[in-house]
C-alpha positions as CSV (number, residue, x, y, z in Angstrom):
1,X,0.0,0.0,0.0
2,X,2.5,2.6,-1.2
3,X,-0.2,6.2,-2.1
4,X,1.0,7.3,-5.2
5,X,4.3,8.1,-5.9
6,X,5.3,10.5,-3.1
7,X,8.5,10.2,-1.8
8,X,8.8,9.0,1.7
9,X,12.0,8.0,4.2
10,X,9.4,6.2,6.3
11,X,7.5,3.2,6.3
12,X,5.2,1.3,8.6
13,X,5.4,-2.4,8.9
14,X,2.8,-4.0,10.0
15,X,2.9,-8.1,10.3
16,X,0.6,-10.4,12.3
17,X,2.3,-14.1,13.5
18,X,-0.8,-15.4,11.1
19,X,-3.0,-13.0,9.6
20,X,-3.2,-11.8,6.4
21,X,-4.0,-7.5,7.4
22,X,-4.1,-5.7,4.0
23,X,-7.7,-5.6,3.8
24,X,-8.6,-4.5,7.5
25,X,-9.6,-0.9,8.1
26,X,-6.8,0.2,10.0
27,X,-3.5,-0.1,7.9
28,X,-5.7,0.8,5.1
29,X,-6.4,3.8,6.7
30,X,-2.9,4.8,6.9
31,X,-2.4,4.4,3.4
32,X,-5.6,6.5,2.7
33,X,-4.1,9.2,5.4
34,X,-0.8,9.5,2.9
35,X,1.6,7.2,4.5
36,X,3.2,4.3,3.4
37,X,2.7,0.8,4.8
38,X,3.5,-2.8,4.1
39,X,1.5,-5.6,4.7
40,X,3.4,-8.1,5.2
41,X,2.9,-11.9,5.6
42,X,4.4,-14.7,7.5
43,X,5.1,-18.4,6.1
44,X,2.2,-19.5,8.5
45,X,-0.2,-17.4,6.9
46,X,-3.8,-18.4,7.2
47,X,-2.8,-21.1,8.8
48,X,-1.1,-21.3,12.5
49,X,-1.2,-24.9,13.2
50,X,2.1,-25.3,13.1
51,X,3.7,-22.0,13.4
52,X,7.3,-21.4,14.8
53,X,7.4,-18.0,16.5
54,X,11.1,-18.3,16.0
55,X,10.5,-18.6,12.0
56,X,8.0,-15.8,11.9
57,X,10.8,-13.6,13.3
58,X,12.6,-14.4,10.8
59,X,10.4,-13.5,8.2
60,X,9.8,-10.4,9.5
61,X,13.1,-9.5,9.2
62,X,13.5,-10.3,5.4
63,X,10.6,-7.8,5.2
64,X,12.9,-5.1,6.9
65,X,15.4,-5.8,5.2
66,X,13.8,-5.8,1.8
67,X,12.5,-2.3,3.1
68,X,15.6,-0.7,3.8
69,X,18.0,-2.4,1.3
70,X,15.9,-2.5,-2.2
71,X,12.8,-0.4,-1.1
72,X,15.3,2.3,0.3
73,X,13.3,3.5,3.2
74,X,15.4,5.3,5.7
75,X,13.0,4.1,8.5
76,X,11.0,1.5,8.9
77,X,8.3,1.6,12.3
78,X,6.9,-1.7,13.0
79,X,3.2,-1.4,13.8
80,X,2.3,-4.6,16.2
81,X,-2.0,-4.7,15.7
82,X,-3.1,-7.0,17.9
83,X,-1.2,-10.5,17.5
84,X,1.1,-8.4,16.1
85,X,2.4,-7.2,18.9
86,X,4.1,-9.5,20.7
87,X,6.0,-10.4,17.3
88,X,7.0,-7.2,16.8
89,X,8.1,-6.8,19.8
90,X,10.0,-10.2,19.7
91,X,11.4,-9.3,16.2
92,X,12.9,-5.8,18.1
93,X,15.1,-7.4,21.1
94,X,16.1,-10.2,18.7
95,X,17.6,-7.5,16.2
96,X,18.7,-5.0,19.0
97,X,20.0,-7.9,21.5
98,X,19.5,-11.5,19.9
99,X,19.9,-14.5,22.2
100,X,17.7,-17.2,20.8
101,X,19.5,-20.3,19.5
102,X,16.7,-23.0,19.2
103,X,13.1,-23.3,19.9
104,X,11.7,-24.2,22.7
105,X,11.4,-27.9,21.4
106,X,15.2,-27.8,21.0
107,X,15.2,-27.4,17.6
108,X,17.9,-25.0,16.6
109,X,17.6,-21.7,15.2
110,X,20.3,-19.1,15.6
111,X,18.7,-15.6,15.5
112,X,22.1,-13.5,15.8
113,X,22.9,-15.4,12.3
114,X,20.0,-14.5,11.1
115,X,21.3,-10.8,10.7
116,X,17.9,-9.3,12.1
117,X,18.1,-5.2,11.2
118,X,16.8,-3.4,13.9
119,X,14.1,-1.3,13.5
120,X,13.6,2.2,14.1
121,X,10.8,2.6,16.0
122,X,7.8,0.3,17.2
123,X,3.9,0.9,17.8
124,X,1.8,-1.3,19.8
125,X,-1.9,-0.8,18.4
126,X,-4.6,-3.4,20.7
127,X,-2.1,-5.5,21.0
128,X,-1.5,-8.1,23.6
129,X,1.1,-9.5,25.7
130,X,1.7,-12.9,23.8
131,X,-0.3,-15.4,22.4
132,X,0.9,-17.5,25.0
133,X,-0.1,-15.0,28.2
134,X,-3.8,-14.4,26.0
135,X,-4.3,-17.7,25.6
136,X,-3.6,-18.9,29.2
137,X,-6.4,-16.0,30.2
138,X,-8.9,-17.3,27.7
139,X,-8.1,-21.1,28.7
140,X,-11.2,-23.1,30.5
141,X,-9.7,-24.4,33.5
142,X,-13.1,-26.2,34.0
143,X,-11.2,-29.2,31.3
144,X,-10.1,-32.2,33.6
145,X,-9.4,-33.9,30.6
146,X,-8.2,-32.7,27.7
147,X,-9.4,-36.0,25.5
148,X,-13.0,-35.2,27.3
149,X,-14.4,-32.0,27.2
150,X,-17.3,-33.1,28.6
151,X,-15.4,-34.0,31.9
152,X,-15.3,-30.9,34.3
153,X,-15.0,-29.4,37.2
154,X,-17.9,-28.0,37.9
155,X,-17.0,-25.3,40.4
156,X,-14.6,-23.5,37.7
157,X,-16.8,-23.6,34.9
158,X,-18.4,-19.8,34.6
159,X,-20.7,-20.7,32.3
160,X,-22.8,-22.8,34.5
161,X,-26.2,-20.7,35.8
162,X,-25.0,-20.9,39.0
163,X,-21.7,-19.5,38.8
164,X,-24.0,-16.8,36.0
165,X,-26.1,-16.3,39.4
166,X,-23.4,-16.0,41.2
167,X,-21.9,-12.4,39.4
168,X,-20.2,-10.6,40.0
169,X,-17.5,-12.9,40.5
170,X,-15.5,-12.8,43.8
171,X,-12.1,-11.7,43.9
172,X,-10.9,-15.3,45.6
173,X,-12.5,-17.1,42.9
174,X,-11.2,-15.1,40.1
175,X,-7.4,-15.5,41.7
176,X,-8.3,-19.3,41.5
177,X,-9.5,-19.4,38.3
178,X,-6.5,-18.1,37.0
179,X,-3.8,-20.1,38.5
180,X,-6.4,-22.5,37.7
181,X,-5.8,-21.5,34.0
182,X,-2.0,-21.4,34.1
183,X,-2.1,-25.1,36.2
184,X,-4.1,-26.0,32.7
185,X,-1.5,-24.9,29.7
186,X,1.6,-25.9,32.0
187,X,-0.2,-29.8,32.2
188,X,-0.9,-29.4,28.2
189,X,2.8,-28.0,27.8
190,X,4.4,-30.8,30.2
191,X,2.8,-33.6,28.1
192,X,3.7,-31.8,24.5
193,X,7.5,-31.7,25.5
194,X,7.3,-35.5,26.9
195,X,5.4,-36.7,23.7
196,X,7.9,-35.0,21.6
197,X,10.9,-36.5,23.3
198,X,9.2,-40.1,23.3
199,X,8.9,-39.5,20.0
200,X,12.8,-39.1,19.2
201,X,13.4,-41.6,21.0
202,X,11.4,-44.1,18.8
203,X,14.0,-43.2,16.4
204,X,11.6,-43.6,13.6
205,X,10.3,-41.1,10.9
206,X,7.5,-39.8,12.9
207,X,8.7,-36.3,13.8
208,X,5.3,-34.4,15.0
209,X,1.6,-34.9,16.1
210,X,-1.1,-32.6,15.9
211,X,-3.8,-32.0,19.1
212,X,-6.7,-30.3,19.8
213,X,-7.0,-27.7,22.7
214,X,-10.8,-27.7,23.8
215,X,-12.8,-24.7,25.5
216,X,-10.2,-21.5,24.7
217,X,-12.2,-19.1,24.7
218,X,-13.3,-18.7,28.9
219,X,-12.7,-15.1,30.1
220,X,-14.4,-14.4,33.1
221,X,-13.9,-10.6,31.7
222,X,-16.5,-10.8,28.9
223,X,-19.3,-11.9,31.1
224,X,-18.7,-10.3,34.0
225,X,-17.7,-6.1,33.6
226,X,-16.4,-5.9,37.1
227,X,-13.5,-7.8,35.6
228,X,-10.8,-5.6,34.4
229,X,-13.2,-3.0,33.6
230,X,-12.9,-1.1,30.3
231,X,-15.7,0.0,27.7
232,X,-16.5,-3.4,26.1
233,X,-20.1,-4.9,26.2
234,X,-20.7,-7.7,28.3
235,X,-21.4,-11.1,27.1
236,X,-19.5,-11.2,24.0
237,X,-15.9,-11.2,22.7
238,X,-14.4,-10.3,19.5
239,X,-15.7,-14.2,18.0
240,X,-19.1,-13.4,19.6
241,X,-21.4,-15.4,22.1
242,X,-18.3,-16.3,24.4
243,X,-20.2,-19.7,25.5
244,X,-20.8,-20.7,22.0
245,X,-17.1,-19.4,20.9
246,X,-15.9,-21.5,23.7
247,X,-17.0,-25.0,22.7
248,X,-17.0,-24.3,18.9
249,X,-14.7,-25.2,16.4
250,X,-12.7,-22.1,16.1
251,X,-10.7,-20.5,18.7
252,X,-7.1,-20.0,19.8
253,X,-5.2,-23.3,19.2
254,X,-8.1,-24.8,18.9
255,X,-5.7,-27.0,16.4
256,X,-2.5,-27.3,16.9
257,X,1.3,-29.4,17.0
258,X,3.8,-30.3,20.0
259,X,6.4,-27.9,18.7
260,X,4.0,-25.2,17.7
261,X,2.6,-25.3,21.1
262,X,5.6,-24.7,23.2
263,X,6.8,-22.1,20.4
264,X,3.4,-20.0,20.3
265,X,1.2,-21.2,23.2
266,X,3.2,-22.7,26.1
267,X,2.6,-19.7,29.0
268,X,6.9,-21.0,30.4
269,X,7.8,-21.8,27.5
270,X,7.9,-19.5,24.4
271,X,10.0,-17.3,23.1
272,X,7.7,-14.1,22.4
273,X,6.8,-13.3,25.8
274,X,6.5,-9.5,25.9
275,X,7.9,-10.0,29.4
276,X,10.9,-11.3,27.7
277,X,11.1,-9.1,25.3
278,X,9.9,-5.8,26.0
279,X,12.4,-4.7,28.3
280,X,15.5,-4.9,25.5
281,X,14.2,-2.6,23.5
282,X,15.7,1.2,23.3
283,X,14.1,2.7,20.1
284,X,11.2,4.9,20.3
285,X,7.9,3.2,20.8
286,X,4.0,4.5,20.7
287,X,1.6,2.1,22.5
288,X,-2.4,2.7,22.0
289,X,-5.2,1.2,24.0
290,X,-8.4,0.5,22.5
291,X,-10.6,1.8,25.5
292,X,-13.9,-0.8,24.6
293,X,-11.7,-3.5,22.9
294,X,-13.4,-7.0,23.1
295,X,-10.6,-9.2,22.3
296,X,-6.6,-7.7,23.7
297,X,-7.6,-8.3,27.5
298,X,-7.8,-4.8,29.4
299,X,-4.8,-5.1,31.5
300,X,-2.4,-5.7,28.7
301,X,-1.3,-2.6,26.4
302,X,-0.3,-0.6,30.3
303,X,1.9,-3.3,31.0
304,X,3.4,-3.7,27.6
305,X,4.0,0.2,28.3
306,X,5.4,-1.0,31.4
307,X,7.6,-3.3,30.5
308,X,9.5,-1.2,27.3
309,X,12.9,-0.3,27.6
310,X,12.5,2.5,25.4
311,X,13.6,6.3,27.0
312,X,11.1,7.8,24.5
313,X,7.7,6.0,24.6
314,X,4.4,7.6,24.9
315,X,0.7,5.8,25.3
316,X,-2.3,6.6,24.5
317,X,-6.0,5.6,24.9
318,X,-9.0,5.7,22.8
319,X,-12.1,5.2,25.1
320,X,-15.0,3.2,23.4
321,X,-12.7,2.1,20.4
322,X,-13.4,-1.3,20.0
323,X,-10.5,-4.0,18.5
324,X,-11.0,-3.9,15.0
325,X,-12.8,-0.4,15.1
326,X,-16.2,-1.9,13.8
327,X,-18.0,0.9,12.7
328,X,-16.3,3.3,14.5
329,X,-14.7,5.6,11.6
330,X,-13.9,8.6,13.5
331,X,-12.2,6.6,15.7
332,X,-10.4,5.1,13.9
333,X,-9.3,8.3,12.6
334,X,-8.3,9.0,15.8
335,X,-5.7,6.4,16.0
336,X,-4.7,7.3,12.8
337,X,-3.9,11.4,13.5
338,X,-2.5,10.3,17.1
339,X,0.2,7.9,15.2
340,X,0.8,10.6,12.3
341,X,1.5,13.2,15.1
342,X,3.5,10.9,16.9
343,X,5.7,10.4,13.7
344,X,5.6,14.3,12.9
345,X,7.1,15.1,16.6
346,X,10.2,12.8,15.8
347,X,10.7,14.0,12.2
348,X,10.1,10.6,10.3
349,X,7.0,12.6,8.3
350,X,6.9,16.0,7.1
351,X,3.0,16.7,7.1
């Protein structure tokens, strides 16, 4: 999406772990506002079943590099949307300070070789932590076993009528429900790594298996507002009725492999942690909360904030914006000046 033929020394990058983002609103937007933005793709595009985080950095980083080196943008800023986020991020301290030398399933990949190029400056629009971190928050912790779905523990499932009559949800319960969470994806990632290492040891050609994850999508946030309160509505998330979301056939990892889980999913385990992450980076970073925003979980885009290294960063909040700015032009527009301004302050536009 390059408007006309204007000269520019700035570009924004915008690249999701899976998603294909050319024809949302928002980085169309940009381009209608005069700037110029890639859309870029990773390898695991449309399909995230068995995506590497490690791998997707590194596809990024042929996208920066093709930027700077044949495009011949000065800058490039690396717009992290939502799932974008937390790879952009990753893709940041990898280039500024890489120390990744194999997956988490032990598979190697050497990142400093990779000869990342460091971009120079990152935005964080609705984005979340991790896909890990969301993922453990959505997680049912109701599952006792992950080949039954049907087989719960009643007293953790919120979607029972008595823990509906029961709202809003206590404090105690909603601490319990999420170690409950974690306790959940650490059994799923303990059994992924030990199925993967039996599986080397069979010494045979079998390499991988694929697994479902049932009941991801369990938030006590979307049906109860008292929970990390922002300007969403209640009883719904970004794929809808979160009971029917939940049990349905489409959610996060509601498909996935042994190595792609402890890459992208494992909450100990992977490697694009903000936590991790977030703290190495120096250059200049804009971070933007979507006040209503039904999907990045409320408490996310302060602490990403938080957590950057950066010396310059700003953040900012729309109120009632929610995450894909669903018929919500003007503020959309919004996002759009605050970024443009933000670029203006530092030089990298002129108007």
């Amino acid at each position: 999406m390059l408007p006309g033929n204007a000269p520019s020394d700035t570009v924004l990058l915008f690249m999701h772990p899976s998603s294909a983002l050319n024809l949302l609103p928002l980085p169309r937007a940009f381009a209608e506002a005069g700037l110029h933005v890639m859309c870029c793709g990773s390898r695991y595009i449309r399909n995230d079943t068995s995506l590497i985080m490690e791998k997707a950095i590194i596809d990024m980083g042929a996208y920066v590099r093709y930027a700077k080196e044949v495009l011949g943008y000065g800058k490039v800023v690396l717009v992290g949307w939502s799932g974008g986020g937390s790879l952009s991020i990753a893709y940041q301290a990898e280039a500024e300070q890489p120390t990744i030398t194999e997956t988490p399933a032990g598979d190697p990949i050497d990142l400093a070789a990779a000869g990342l190029i460091p971009a120079d400056a990152i935005w964080s629009v609705a984005a979340h932590l991790s896909r890990a971190e969301t993922l453990t928050e959505w997680l049912d912790p109701s599952v006792v076993h992950e080949g039954d779905p049907d087989h719960r523990d009643r007293a953790l499932d919120i979607y029972t009528s008595e823990a509906l009559a029961a709202m809003p949800f206590d404090p105690a319960f909603v601490a319990r429900f999420r170690a409950s969470q974690v306790e959940r994806n650490r059994r799923i990632t303990s059994w992924a790594d030990a199925m993967l290492r039996d599986l080397r040891a069979r010494g045979t050609d079998e390499m991988e298996r694929g697994f479902i994850v049932h009941r991801t999508m369990c938030d006590p946030r979307w049906i109860d507002p008292s929970v990390d309160p922002n300007g969403r509505k209640p009883n719904w998330c970004y794929l809808g009725n979160p009971r029917t979301a939940n049990a349905g056939p489409v959610g996060l990892a509601r498909y996935t492999t042994l190595r792609s889980w402890l890459s992208q999913w494992s909450y100990d385990r992977s490697n694009a942690r903000t936590s991790l992450n977030a703290p190495r980076i120096t250059v200049p970073a804009l971070v933007i909360e979507n006040g209503a925003d039904d999907a990045t979980p409320a408490t996310h885009p302060r602490k990403i904030f938080e957590l950057l290294g950066s010396a310059d960063k700003s953040f900012e909040k729309i109120d009632d914006a929610t995450h894909y700015f669903q018929q919500q032009p003007a503020l959309q527009e919004r996002a759009v000046a605050i970024c443009k301004n933000w670029l203006r302050e530092r030089c990298m536009i002129k108007a």
